[in-house]
BAVO-809804 format. One record per residue: residue in one letter; x, y, z of N, C-alpha, C, O in turn; residue number from 1. Coordinates in steps of 0.02 Angstrom, whole numbers, always signed. Layout:
<sites>
site type a	n_east X	n_north Y	n_up Z	ca_east X	ca_north Y	ca_up Z	c_east X	c_north Y	c_up Z	o_east X	o_north Y	o_up Z	seq NUM
...
</sites>
This chain:
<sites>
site type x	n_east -287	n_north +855	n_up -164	ca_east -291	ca_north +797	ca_up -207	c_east -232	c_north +800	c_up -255	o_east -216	o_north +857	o_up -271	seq 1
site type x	n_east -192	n_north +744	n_up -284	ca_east -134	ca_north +738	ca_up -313	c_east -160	c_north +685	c_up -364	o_east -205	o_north +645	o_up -354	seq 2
site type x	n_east -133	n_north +691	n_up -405	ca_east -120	ca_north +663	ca_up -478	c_east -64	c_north +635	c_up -506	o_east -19	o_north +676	o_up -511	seq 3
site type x	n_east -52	n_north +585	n_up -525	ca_east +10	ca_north +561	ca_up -564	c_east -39	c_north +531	c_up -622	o_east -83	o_north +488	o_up -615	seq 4
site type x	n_east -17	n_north +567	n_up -687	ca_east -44	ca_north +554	ca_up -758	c_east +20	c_north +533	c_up -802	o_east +71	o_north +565	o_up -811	seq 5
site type x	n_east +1	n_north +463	n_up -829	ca_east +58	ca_north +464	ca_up -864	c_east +16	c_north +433	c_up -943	o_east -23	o_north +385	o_up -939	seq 6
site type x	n_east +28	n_north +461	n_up -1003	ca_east +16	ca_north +427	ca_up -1060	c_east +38	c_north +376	c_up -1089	o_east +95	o_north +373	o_up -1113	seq 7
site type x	n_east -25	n_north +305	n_up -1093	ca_east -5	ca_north +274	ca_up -1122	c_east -39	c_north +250	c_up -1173	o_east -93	o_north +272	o_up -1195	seq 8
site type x	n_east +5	n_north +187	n_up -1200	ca_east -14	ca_north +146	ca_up -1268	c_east -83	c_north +72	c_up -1243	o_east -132	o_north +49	o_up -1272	seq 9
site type x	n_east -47	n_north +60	n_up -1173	ca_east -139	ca_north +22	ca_up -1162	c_east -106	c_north +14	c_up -1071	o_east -45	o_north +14	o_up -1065	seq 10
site type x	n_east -142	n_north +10	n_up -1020	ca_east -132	ca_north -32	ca_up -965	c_east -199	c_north -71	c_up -930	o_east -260	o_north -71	o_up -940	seq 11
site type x	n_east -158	n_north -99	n_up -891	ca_east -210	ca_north -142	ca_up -845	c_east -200	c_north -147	c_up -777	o_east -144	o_north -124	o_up -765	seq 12
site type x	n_east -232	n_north -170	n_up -717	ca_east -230	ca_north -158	ca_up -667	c_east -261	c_north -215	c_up -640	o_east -323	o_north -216	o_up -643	seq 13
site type x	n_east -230	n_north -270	n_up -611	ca_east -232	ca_north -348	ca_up -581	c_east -265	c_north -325	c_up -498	o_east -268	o_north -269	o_up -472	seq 14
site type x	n_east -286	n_north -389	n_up -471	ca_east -291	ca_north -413	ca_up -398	c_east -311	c_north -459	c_up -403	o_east -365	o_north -477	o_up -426	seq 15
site type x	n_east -260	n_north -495	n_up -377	ca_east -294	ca_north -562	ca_up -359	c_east -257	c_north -612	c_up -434	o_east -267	o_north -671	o_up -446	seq 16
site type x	n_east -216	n_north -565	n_up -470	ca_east -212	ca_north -623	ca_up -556	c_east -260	c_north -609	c_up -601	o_east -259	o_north -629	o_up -659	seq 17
site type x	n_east -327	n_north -554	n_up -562	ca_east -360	ca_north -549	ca_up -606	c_east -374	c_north -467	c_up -624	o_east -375	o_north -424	o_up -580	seq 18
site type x	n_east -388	n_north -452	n_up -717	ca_east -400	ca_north -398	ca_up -708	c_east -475	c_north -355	c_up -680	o_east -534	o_north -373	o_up -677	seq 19
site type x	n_east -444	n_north -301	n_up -665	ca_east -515	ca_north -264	ca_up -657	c_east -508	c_north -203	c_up -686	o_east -552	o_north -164	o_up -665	seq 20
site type x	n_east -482	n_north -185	n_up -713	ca_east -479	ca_north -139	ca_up -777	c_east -422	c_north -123	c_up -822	o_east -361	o_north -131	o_up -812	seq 21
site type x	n_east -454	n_north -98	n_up -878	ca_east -404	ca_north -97	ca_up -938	c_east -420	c_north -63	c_up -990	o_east -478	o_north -66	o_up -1011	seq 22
site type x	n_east -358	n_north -12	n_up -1031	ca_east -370	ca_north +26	ca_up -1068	c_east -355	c_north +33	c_up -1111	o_east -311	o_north -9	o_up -1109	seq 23
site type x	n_east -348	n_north +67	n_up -1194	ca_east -295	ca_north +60	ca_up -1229	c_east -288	c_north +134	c_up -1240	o_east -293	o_north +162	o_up -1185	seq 24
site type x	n_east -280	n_north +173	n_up -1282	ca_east -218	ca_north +217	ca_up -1279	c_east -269	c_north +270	c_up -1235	o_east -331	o_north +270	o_up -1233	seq 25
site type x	n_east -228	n_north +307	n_up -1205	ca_east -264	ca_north +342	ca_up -1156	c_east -217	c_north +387	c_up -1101	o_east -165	o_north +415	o_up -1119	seq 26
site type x	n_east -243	n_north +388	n_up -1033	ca_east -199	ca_north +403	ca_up -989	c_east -221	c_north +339	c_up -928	o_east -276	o_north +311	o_up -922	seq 27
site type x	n_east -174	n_north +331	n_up -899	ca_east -178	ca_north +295	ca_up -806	c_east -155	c_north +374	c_up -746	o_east -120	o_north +425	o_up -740	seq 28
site type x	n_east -187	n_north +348	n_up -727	ca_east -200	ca_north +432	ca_up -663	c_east -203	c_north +397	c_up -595	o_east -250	o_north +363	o_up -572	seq 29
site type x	n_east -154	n_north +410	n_up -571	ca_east -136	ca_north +367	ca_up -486	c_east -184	c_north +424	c_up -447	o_east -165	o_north +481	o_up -459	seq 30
site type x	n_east -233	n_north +421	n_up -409	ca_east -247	ca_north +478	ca_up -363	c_east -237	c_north +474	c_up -304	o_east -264	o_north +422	o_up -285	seq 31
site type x	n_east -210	n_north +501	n_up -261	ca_east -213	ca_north +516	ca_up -202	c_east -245	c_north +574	c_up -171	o_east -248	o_north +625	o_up -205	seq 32
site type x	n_east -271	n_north +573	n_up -109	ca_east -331	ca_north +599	ca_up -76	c_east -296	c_north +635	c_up -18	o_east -251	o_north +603	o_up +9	seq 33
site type x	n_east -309	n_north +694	n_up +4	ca_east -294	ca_north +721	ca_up +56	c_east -342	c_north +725	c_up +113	o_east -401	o_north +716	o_up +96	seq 34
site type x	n_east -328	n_north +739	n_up +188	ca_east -365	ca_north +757	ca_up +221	c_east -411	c_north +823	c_up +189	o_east -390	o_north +817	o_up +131	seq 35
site type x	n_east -447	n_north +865	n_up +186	ca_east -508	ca_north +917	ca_up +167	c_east -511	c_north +927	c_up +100	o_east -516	o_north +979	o_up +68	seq 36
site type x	n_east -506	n_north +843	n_up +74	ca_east -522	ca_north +880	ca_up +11	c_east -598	c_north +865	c_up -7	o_east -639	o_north +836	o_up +28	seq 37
site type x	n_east -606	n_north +891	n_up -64	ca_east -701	ca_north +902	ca_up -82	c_east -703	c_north +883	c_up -154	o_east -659	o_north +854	o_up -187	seq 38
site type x	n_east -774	n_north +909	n_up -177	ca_east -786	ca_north +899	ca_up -233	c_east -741	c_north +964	c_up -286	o_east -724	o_north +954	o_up -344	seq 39
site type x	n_east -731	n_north +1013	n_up -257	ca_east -690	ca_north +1072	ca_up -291	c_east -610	c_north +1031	c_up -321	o_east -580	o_north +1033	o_up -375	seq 40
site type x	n_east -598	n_north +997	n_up -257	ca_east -525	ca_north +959	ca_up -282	c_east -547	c_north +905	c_up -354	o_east -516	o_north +896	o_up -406	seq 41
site type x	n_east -614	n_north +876	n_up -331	ca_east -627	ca_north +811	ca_up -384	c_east -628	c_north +840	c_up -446	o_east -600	o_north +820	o_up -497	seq 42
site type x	n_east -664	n_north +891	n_up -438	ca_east -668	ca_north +956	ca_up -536	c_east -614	c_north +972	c_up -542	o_east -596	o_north +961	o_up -599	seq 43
site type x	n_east -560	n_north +1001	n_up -502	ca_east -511	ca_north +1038	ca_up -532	c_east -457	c_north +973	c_up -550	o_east -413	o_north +981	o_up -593	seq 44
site type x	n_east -463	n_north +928	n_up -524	ca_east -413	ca_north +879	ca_up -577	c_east -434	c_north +840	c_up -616	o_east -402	o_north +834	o_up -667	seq 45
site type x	n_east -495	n_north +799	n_up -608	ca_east -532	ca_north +773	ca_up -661	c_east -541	c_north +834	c_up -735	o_east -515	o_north +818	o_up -789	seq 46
site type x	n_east -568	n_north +884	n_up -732	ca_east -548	ca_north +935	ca_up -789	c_east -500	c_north +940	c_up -826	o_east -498	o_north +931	o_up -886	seq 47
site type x	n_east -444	n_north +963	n_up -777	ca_east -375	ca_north +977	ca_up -795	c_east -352	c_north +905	c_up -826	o_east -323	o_north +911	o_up -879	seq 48
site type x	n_east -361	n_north +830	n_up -800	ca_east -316	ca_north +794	ca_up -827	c_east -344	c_north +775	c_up -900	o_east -307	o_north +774	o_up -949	seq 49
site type x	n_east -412	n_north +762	n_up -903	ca_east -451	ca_north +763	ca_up -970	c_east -447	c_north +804	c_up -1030	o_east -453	o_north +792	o_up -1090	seq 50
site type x	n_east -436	n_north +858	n_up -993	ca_east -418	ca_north +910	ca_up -1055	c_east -331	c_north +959	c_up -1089	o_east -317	o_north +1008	o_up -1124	seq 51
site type x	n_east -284	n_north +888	n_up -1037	ca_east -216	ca_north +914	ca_up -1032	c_east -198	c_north +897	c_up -1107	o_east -213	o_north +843	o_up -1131	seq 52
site type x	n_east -165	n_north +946	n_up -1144	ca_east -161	ca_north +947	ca_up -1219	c_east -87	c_north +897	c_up -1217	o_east -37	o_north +924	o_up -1241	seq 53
site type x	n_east -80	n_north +836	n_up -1193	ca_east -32	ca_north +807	ca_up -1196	c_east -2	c_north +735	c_up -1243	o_east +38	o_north +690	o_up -1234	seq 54
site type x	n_east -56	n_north +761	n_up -1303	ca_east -67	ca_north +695	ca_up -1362	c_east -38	c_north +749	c_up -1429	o_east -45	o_north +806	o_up -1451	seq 55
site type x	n_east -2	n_north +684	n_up -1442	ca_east +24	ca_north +738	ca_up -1507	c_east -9	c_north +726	c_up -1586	o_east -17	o_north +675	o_up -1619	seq 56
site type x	n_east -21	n_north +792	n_up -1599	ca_east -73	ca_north +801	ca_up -1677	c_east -37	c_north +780	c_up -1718	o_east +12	o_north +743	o_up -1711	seq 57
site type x	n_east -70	n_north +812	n_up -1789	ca_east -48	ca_north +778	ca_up -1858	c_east +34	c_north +789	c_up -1841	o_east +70	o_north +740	o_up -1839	seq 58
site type x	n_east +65	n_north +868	n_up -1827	ca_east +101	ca_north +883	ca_up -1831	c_east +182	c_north +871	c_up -1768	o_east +234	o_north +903	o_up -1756	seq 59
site type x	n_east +155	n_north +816	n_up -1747	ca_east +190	ca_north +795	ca_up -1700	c_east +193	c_north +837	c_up -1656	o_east +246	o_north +829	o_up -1626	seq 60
site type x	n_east +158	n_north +887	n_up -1632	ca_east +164	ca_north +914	ca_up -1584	c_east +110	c_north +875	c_up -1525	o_east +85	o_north +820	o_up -1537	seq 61
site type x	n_east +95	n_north +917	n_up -1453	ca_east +73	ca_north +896	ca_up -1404	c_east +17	c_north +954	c_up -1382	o_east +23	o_north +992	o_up -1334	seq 62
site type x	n_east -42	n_north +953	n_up -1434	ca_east -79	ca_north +977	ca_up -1421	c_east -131	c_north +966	c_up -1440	o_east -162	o_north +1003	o_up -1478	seq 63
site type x	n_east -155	n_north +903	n_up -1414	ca_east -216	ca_north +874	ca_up -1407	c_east -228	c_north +838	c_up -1342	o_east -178	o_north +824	o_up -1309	seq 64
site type x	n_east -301	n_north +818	n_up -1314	ca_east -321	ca_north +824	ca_up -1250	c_east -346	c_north +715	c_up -1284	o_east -347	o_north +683	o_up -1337	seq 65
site type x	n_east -362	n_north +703	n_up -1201	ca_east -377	ca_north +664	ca_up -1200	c_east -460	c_north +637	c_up -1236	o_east -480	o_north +584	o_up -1260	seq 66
site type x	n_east -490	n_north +702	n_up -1227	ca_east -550	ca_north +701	ca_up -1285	c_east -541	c_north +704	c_up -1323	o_east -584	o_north +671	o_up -1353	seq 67
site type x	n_east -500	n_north +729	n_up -1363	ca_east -472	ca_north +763	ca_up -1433	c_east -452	c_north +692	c_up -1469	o_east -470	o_north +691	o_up -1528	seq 68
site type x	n_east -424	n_north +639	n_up -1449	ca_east -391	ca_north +585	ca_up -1454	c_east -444	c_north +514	c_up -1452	o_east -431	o_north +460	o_up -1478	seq 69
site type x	n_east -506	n_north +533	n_up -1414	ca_east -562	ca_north +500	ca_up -1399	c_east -510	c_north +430	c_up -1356	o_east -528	o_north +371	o_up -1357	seq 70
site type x	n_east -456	n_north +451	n_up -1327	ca_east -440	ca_north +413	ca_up -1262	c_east -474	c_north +380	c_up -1222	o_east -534	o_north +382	o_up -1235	seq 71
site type x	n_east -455	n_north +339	n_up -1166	ca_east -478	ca_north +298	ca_up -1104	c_east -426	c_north +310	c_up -1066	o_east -368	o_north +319	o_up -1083	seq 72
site type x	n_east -460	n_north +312	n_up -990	ca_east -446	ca_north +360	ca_up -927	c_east -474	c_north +270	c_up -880	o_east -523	o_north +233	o_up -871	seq 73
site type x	n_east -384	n_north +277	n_up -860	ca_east -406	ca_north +207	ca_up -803	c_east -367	c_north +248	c_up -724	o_east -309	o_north +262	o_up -710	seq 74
site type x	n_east -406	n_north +254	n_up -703	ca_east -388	ca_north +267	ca_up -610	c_east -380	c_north +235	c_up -567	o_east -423	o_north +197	o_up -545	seq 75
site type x	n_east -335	n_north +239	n_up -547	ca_east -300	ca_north +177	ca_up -485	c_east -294	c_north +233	c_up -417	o_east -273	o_north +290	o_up -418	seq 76
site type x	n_east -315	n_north +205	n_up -374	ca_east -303	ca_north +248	ca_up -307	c_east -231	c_north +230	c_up -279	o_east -200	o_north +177	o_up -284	seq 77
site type x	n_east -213	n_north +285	n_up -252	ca_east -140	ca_north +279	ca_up -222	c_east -142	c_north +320	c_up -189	o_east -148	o_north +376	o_up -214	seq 78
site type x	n_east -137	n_north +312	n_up -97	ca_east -122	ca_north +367	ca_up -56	c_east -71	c_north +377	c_up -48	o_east -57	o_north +430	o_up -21	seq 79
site type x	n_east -19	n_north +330	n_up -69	ca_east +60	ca_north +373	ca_up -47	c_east +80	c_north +398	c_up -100	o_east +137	o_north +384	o_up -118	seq 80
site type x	n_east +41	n_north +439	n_up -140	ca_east +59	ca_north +505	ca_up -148	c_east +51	c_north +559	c_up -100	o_east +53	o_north +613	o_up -128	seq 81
site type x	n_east +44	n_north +562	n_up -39	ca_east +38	ca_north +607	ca_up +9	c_east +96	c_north +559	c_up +75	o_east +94	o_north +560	o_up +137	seq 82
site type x	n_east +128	n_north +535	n_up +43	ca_east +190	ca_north +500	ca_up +75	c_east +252	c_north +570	c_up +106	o_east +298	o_north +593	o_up +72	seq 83
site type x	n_east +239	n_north +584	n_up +155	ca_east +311	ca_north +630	ca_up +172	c_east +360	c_north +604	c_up +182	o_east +361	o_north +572	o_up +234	seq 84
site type x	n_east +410	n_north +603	n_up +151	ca_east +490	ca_north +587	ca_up +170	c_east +542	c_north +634	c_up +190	o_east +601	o_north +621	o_up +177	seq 85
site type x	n_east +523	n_north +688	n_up +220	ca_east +575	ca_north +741	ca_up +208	c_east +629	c_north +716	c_up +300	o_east +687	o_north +732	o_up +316	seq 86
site type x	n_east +582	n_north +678	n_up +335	ca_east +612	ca_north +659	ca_up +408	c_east +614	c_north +603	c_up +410	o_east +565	o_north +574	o_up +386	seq 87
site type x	n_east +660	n_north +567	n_up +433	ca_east +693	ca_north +471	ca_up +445	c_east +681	c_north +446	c_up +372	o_east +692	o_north +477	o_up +320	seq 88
site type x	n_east +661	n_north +398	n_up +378	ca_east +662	ca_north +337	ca_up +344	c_east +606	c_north +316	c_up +307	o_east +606	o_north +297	o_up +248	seq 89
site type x	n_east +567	n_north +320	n_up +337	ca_east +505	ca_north +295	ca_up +319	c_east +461	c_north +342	c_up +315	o_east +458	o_north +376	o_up +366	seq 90
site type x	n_east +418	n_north +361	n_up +262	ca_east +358	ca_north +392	ca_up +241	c_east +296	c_north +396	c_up +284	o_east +268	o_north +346	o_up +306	seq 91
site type x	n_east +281	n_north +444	n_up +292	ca_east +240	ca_north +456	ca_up +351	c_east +167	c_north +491	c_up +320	o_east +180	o_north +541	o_up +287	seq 92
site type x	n_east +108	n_north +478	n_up +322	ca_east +65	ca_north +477	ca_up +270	c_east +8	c_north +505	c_up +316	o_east -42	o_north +470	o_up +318	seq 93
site type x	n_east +9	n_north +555	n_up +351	ca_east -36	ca_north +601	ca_up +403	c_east -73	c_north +633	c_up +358	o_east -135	o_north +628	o_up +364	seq 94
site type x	n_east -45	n_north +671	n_up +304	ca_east -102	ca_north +710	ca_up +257	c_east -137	c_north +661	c_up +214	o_east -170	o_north +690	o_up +170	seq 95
site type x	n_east -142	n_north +594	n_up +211	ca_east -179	ca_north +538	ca_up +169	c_east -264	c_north +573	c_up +216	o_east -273	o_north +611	o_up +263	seq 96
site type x	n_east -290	n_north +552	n_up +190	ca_east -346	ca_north +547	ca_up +188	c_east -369	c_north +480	c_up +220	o_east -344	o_north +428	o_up +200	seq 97
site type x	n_east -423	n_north +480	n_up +274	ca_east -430	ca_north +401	ca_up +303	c_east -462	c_north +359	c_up +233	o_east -483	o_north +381	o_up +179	seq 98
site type x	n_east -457	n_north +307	n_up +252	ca_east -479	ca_north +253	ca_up +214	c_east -571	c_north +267	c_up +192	o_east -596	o_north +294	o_up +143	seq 99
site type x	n_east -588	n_north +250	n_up +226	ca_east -649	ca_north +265	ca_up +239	c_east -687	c_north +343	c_up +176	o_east -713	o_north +346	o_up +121	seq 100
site type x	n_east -669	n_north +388	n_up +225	ca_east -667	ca_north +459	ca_up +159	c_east -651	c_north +458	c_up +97	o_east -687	o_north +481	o_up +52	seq 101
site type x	n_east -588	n_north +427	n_up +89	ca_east -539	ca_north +432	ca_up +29	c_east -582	c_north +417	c_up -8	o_east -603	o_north +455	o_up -52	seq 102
site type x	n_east -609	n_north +336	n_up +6	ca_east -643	ca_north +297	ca_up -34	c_east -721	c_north +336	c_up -75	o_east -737	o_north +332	o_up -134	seq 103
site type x	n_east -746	n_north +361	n_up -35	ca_east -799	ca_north +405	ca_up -68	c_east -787	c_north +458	c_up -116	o_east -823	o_north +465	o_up -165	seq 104
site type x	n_east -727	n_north +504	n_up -100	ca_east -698	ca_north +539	ca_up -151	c_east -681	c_north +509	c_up -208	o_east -686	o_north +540	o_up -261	seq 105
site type x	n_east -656	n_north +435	n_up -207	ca_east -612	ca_north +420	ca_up -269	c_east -682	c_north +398	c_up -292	o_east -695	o_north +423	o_up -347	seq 106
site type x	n_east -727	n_north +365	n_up -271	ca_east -810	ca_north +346	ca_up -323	c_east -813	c_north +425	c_up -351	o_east -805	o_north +446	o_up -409	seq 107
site type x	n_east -825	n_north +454	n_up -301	ca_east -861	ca_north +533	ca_up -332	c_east -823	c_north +551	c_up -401	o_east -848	o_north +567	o_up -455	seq 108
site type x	n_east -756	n_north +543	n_up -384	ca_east -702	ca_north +551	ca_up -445	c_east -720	c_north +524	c_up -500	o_east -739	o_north +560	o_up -545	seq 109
site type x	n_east -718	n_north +458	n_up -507	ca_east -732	ca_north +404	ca_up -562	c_east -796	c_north +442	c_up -585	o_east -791	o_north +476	o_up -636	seq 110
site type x	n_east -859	n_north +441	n_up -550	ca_east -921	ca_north +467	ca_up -568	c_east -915	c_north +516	c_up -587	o_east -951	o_north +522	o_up -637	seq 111
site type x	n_east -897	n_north +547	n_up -580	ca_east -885	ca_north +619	ca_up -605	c_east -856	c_north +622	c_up -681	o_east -882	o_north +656	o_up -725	seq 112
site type x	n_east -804	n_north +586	n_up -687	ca_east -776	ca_north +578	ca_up -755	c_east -806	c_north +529	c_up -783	o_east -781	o_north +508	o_up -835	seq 113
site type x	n_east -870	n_north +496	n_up -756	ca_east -932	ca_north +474	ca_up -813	c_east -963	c_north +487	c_up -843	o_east -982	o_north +476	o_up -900	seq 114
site type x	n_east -975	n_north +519	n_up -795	ca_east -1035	ca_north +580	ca_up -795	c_east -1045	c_north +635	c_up -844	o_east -1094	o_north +653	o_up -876	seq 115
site type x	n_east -963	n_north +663	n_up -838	ca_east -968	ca_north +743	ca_up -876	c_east -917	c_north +725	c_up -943	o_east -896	o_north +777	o_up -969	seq 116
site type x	n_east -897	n_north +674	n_up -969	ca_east -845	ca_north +661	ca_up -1015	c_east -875	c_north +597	c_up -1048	o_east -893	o_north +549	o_up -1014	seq 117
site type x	n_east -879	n_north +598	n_up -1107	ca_east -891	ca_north +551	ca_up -1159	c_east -834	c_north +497	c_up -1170	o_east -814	o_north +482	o_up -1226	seq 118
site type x	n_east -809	n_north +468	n_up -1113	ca_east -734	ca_north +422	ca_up -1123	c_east -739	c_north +365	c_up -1070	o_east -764	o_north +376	o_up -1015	seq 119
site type x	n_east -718	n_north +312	n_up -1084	ca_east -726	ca_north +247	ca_up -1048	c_east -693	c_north +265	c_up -993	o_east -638	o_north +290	o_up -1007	seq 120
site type x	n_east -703	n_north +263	n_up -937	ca_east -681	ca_north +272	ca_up -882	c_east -664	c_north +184	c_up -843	o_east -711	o_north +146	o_up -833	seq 121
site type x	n_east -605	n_north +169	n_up -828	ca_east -614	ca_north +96	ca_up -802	c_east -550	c_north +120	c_up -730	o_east -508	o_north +164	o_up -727	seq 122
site type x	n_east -573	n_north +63	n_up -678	ca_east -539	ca_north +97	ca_up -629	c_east -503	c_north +19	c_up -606	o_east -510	o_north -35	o_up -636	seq 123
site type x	n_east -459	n_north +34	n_up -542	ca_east -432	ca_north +9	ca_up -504	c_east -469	c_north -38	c_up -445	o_east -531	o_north -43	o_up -448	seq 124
site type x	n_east -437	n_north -67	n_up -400	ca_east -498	ca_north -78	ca_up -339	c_east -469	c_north -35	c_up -280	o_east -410	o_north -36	o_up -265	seq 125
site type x	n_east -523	n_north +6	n_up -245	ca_east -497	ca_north +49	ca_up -197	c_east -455	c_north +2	c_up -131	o_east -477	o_north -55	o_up -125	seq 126
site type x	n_east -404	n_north +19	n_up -89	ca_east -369	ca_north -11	ca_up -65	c_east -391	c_north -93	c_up -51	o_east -415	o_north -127	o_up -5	seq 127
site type x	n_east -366	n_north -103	n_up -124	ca_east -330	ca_north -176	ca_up -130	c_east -258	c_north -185	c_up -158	o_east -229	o_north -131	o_up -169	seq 128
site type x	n_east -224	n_north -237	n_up -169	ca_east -148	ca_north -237	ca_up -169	c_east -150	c_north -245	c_up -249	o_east -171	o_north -299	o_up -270	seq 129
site type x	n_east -135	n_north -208	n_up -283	ca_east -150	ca_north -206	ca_up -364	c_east -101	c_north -209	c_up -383	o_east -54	o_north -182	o_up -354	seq 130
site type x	n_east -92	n_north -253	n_up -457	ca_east -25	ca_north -235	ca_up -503	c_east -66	c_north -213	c_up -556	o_east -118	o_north -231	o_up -583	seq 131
site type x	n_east -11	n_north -155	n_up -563	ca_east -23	ca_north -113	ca_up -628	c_east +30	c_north -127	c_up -678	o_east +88	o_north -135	o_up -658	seq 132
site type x	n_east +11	n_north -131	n_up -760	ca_east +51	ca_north -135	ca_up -818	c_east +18	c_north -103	c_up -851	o_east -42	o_north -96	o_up -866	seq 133
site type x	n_east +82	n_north -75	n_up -864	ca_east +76	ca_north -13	ca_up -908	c_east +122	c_north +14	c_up -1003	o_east +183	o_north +7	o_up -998	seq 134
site type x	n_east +113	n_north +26	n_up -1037	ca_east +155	ca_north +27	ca_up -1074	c_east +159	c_north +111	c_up -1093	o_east +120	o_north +144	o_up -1127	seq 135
site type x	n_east +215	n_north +130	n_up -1059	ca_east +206	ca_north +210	ca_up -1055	c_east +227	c_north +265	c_up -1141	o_east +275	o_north +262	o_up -1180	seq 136
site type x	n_east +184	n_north +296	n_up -1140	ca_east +175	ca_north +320	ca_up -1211	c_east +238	c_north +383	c_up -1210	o_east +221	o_north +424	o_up -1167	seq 137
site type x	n_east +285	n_north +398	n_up -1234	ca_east +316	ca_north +437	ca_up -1242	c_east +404	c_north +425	c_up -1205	o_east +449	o_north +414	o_up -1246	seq 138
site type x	n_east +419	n_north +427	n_up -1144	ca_east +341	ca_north +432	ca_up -1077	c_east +335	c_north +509	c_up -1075	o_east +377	o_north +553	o_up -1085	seq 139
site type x	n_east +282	n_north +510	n_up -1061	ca_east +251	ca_north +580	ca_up -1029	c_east +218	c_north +572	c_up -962	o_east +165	o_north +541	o_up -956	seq 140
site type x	n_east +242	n_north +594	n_up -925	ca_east +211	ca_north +569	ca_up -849	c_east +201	c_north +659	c_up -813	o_east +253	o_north +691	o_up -807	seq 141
site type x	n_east +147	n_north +685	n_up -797	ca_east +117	ca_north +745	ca_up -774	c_east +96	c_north +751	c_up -706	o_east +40	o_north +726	o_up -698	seq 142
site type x	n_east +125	n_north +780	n_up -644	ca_east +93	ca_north +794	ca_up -597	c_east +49	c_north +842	c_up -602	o_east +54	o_north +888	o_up -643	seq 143
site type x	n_east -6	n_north +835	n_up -553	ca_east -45	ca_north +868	ca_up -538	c_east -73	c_north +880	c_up -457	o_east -85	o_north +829	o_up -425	seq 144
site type x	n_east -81	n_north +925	n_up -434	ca_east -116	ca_north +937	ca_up -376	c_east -166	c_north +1007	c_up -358	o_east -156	o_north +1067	o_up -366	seq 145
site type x	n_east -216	n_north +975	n_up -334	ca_east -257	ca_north +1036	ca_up -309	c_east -244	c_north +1071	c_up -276	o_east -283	o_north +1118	o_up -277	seq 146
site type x	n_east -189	n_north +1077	n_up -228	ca_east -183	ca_north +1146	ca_up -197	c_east -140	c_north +1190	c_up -230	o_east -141	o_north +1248	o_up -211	seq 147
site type x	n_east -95	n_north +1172	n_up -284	ca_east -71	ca_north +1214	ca_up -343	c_east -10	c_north +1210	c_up -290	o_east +5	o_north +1266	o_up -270	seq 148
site type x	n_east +33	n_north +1155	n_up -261	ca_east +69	ca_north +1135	ca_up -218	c_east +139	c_north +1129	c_up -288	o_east +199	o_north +1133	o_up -274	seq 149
site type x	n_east +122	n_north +1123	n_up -333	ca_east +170	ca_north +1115	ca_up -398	c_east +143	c_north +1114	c_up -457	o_east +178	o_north +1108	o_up -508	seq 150
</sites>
């Protein structure tokens, strides 16, 4: 499972012209889904991104968490983050996760960060053609992945 976290000041996430979710200061978290991943992948990044000390305190530093900040956490699904480009041209997306699977992981995900975190959780629509706006806070933009791949 992969992560792109980036902090912002508010975003939103369109289909169709219309929104279906929206946040204000917080993080947006692109996920992408691999073939075997589980609920172990859904904890170890839902945790990690909630509690990444990447908000800055009194002292202008960057060590406060998205709880700490009493933030909002909007999730947009994105499988080409498991996009390979290292051969031709075009991105080749074998370790994506089928459609089908993905889609249950990314609910479990969302639920999960309902569930165990006191923070508005608002999401994306699972593969639909979405525009996202964003107004990026810093920027600070954080990968993440469960297999500790980086």
């Amino acid at each position: 499972m992969r992560a792109v976290i980036q902090r912002v000041k508010n975003a939103t996430v369109s289909v169709d012209n219309d929104i279906v979710g929206s946040i204000g200061e917080g993080l947006l978290l692109f996920l992408g889904i691999a073939k075997g991943d589980n609920e172990k992948d859904i904890k170890f990044i839902a945790d990690k991104a909630v509690n990444l000390r990447i908000f800055e305190d009194e002292n202008g530093k960057m060590n406060n968490s998205l709880i700490d900040v009493g933030g909002e956490l909007l999730v947009v699904s994105q499988f080409t983050l498991y996009g390979d480009c290292r051969k031709g041209k075009r991105p080749s997306f074998d370790k994506a996760e089928s459609p089908s699977e993905a889609e249950k992981l990314y609910e479990s995900f969302v639920q999960y960060c309902r569930s165990n975190y006191d923070i508005k959780v608002e999401t994306g629509k699972f593969q639909a053609m979405m525009e996202v706006q964003l107004v990026n806070d810093g920027p600070v933009t954080i990968l993440l992945d469960s297999s500790k791949l980086f």
